[in-house]
C-alpha positions as CSV (number, residue, x, y, z in Angstrom):
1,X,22.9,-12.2,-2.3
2,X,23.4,-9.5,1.1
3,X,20.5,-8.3,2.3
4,X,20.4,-4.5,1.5
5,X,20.3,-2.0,4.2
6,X,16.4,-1.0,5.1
7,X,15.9,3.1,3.5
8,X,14.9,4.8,6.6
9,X,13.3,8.1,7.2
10,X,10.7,10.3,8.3
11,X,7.2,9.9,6.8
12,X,8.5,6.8,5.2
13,X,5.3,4.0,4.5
14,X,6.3,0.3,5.1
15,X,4.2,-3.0,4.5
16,X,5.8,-5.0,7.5
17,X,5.7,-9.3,7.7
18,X,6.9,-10.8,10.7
19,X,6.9,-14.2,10.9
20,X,7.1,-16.9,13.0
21,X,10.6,-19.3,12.8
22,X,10.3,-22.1,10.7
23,X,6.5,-21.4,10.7
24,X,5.9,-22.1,13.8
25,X,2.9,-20.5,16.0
26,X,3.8,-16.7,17.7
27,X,0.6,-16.6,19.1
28,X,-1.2,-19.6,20.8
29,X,-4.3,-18.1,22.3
30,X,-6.0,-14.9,22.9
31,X,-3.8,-13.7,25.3
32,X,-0.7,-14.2,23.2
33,X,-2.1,-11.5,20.2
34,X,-3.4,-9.4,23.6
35,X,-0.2,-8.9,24.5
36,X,1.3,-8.1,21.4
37,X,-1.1,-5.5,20.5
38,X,-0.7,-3.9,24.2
39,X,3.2,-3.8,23.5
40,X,2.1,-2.2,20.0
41,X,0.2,-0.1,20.8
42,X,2.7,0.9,24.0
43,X,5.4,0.9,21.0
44,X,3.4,3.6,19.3
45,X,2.8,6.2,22.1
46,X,6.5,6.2,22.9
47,X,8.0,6.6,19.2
48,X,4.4,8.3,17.5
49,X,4.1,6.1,14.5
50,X,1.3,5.9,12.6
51,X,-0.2,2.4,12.2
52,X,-2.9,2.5,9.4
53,X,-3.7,-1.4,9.5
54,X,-2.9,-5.1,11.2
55,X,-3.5,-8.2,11.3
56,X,-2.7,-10.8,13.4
57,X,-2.4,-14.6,12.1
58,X,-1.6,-17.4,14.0
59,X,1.8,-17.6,12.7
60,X,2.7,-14.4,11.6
61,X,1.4,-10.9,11.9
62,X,1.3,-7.9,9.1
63,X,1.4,-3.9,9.8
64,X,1.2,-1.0,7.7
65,X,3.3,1.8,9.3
66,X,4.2,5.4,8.7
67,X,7.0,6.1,10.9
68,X,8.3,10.0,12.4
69,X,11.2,10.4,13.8
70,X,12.0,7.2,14.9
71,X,13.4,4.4,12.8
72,X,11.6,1.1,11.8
73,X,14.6,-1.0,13.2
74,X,14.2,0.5,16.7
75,X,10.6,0.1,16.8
76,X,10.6,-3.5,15.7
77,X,13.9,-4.3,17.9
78,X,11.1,-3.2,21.1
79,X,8.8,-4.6,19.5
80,X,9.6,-8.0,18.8
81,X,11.9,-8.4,21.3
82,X,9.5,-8.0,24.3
83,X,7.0,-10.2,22.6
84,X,9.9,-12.7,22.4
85,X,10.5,-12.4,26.1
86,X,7.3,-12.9,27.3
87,X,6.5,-15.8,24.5
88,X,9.4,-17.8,26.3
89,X,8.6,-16.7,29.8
90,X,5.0,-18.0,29.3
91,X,5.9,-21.5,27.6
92,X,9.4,-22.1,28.7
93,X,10.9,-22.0,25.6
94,X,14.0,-20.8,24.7
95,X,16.0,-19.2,21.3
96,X,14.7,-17.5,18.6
97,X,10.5,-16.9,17.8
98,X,10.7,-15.1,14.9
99,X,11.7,-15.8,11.5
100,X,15.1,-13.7,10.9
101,X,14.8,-10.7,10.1
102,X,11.2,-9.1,9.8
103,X,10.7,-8.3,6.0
104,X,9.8,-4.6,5.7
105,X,8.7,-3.4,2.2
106,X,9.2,0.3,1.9
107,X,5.7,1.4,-0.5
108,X,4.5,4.4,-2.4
109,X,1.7,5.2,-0.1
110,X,-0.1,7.0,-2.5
111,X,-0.4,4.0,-4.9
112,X,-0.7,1.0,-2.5
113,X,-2.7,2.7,0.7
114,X,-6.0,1.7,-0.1
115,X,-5.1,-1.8,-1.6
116,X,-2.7,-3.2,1.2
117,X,-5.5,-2.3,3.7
118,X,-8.0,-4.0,1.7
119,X,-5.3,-6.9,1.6
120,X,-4.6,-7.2,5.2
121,X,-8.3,-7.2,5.9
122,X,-8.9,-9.8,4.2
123,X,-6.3,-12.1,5.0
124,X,-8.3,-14.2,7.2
125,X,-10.5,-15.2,4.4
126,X,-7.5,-16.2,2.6
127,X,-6.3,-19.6,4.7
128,X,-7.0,-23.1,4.2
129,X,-10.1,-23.0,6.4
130,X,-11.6,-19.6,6.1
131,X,-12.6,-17.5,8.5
132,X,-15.1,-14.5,8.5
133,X,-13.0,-11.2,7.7
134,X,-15.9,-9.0,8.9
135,X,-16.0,-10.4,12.4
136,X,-12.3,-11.3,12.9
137,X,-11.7,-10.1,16.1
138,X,-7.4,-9.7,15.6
139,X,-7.3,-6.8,12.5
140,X,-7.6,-3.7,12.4
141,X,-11.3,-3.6,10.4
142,X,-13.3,-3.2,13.4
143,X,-11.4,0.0,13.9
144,X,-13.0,1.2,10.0
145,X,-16.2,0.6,10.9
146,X,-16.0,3.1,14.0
147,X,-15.3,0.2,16.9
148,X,-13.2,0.1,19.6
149,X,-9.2,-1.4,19.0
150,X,-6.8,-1.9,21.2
151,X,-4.2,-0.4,19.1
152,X,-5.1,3.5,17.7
153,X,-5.4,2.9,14.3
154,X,-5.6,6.4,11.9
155,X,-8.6,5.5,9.9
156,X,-9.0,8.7,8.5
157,X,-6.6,9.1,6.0
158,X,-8.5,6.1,4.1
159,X,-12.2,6.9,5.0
160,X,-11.5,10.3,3.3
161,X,-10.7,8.8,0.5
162,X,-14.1,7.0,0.4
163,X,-16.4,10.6,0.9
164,X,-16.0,13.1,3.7
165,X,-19.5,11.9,5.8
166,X,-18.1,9.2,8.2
167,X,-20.8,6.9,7.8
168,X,-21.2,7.3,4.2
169,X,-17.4,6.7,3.7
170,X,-17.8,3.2,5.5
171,X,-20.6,2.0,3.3
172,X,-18.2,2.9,0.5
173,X,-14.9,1.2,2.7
174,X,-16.7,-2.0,3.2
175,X,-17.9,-2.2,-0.7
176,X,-14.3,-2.0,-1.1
177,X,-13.5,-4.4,0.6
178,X,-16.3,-7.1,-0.4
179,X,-14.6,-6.7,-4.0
180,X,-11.9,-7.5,-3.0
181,X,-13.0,-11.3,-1.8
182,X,-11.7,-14.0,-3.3
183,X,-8.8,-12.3,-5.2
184,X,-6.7,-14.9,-3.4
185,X,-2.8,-14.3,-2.7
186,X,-1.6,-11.3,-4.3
187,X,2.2,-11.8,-5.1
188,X,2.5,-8.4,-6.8
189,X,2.5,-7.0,-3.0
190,X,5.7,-8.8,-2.6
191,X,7.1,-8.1,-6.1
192,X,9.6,-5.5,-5.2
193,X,12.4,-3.5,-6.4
194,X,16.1,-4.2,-5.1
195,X,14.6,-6.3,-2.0
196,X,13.0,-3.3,-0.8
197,X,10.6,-1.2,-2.9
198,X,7.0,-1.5,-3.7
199,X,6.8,1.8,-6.3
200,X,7.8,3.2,-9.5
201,X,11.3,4.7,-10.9
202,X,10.0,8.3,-9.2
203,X,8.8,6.5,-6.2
204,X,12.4,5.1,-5.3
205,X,14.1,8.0,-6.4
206,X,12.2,10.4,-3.7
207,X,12.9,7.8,-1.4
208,X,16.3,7.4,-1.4
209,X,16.8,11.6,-1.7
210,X,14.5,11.2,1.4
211,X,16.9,8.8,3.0
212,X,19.8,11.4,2.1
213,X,21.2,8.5,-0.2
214,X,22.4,8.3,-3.5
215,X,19.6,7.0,-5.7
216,X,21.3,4.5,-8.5
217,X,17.8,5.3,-10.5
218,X,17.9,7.5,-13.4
219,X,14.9,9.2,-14.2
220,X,15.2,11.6,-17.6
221,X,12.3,12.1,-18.8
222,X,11.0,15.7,-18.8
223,X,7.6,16.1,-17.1
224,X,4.5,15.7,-20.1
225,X,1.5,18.6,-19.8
226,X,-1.9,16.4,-18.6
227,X,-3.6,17.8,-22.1
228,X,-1.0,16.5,-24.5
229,X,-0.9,13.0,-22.7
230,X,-4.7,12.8,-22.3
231,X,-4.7,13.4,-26.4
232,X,-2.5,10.7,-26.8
233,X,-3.8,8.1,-24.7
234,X,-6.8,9.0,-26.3
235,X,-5.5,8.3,-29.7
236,X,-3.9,5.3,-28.7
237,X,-6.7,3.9,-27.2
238,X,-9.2,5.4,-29.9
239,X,-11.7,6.9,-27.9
240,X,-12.6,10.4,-27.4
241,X,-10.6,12.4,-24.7
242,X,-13.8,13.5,-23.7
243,X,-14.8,10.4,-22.7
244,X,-11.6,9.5,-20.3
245,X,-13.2,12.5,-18.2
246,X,-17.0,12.8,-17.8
247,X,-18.5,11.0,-15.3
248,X,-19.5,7.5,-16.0
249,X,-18.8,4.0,-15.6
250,X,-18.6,2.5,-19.5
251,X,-16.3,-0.9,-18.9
252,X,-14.9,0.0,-22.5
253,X,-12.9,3.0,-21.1
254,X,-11.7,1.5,-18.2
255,X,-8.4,0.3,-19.7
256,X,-7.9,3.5,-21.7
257,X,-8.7,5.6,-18.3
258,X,-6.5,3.0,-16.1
259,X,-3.6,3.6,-18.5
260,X,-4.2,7.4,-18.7
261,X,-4.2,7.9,-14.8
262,X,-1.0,5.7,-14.3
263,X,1.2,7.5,-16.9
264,X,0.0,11.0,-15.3
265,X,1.2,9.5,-12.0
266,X,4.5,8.3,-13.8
267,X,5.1,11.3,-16.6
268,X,3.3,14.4,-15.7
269,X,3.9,13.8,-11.8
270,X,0.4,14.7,-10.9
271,X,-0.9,13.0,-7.2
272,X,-4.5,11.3,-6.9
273,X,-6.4,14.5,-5.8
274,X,-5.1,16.2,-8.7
275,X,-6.2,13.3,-10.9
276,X,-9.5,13.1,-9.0
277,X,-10.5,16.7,-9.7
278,X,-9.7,15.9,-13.5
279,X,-11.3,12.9,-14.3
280,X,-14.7,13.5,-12.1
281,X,-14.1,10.6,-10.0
282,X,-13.4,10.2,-5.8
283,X,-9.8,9.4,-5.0
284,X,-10.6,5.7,-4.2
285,X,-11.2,5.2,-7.5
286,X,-8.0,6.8,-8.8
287,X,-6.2,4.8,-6.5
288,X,-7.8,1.3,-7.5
289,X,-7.1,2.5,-11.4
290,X,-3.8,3.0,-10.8
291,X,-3.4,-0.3,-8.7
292,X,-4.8,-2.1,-11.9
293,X,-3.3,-0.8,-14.4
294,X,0.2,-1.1,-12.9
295,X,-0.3,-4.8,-12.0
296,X,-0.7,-5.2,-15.9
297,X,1.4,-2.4,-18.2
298,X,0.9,-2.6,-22.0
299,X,4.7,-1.4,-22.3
300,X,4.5,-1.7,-26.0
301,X,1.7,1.0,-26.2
302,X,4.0,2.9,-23.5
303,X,6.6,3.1,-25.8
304,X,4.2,4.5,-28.7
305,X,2.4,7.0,-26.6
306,X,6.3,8.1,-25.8
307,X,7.2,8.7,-29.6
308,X,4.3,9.9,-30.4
309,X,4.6,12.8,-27.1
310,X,8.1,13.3,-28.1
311,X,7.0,13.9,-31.6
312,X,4.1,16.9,-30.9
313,X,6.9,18.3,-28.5
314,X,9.5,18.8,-31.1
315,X,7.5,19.9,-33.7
316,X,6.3,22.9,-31.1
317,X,10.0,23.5,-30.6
């Protein structure tokens, strides 16, 4: 199958994998991943990117990116290119390093922000013979937890999610994070749509208008008022609507208020602050709901919810 062309534009959120060829090493010693995070961080004065996270492995390294006005391809061209050049220079090797092309998954950032962090950080934990996430000196953790990085990573937008005291928001971050230990691999960050995507029908759709393209998504549906759909999660799920919204941490709801905050995302197109301020709870939270719902949809109730909306919406008519 042809690789499809990458969706570029401004503002546009990409989980990026480079690997090394065939496997092999990129980065033998500490001065290899030195390098590579000076030419980064070089990368990211010249073009203003915004990196949110890294990590550097010994054969491949991952990058959350927000790009401006310059493409992905160009900053990966400089990117890997010079890191190429000095790899062979230093160990008199010739031909390729890398593996191909570099995989770049474009991703709701909304949705995945908090999680592919979390995910990077804790890669190290994840190999064959672990090693300690919280004092690996090649990610971009450190920089959370207010210490010096060679590469200027924007910490902010995630901290705020986590309370608006910096030291209170990274007791909260590194909770976070420890809850995330021992989730293992997590092939749903890989999962995507057309080769490229890691988001929702409305997701790819704003992309590809972003991207000035031609979306081949249809998207129909008419957006549903939070009020009707919380009644009708609620009845689905027989609980109280009240009880989707106060405060409190009851595990019987959880699945009734995971549900309820993904299909607000998906039907009444309403973003995590918005769902934050309704449901009582910090925007971490509404982000890890909506994370764990999506990884596991109960389409068939989906589909009843929908009659059952489209039902109380005609009879109104």
């Amino acid at each position: 199958m042809p690789r499809k062309p990458r969706v570029e534009y401004s503002g546009a959120f990409y989980h990026v994998i480079a690997r090394g060829n065939q496997r092999r090493r990129i980065f033998r010693d500490d001065g290899d991943r030195h390098f590579y995070l000076e030419r980064l961080e070089l990368y990211r004065k010249r073009y203003g990117f915004i990196l949110y996270a890294y990590v550097l492995m010994s054969n491949h390294a991952h990058l959350l990116i927000e790009t401006k006005q310059t493409p992905l391809s160009k900053i990966m061209q400089g990117l890997q290119l010079t890191y190429t050049q000095y790899f062979n220079r230093r160990y008199r090797t010739v031909g390729h390093l890398f593996q191909g092309r570099y995989k770049a998954i474009l991703c709701d950032r909304e949705a995945y922000l908090l999680e592919l962090v979390r995910y990077l950080h804790l890669n190290p934990a994840r190999l064959r013979h672990p090693l300690d996430p919280w004092h690996y000196p090649w990610s971009s953790h450190r920089a959370y937890l207010g210490k010096r990085s060679a590469v200027k990573v924007d910490t902010a937008l995630v901290l705020s999610q986590f309370g608006r005291d910096p030291g209170r928001a990274r007791q909260v971050y590194l909770r976070f994070i420890e809850e995330g230990v021992g989730l293992g691999h997590m092939e749903k960050y890989y999962e995507t749509v057309d080769q490229r995507f890691l988001g929702d029908e409305r997701f790819i759709l704003e992309a590809d208008r972003s991207a000035g393209l031609k979306s081949e998504v249809e998207v129909e549906r008419p957006r549903v008022a939070f009020p009707l759909l919380l009644q009708v999660v609620a009845t689905q799920n027989r609980v109280d609507p009240g009880a989707l919204v106060r405060p409190g941490r009851q595990r019987q709801w959880v699945r009734a208020r995971s549900m309820l905050v993904y299909l607000a995302r998906e039907w009444s197109g309403l973003g995590t602050k918005e769902l934050a301020e309704l449901l009582r709870r910090d925007p971490a939270m509404i982000s890890r709901l909506y994370a764990q719902y999506a990884a596991n949809r109960d389409e068939k109730a989906e589909r009843r919810i929908d009659i059952e909306i489209r039902q109380k919406v005609n009879s109104q008519a």
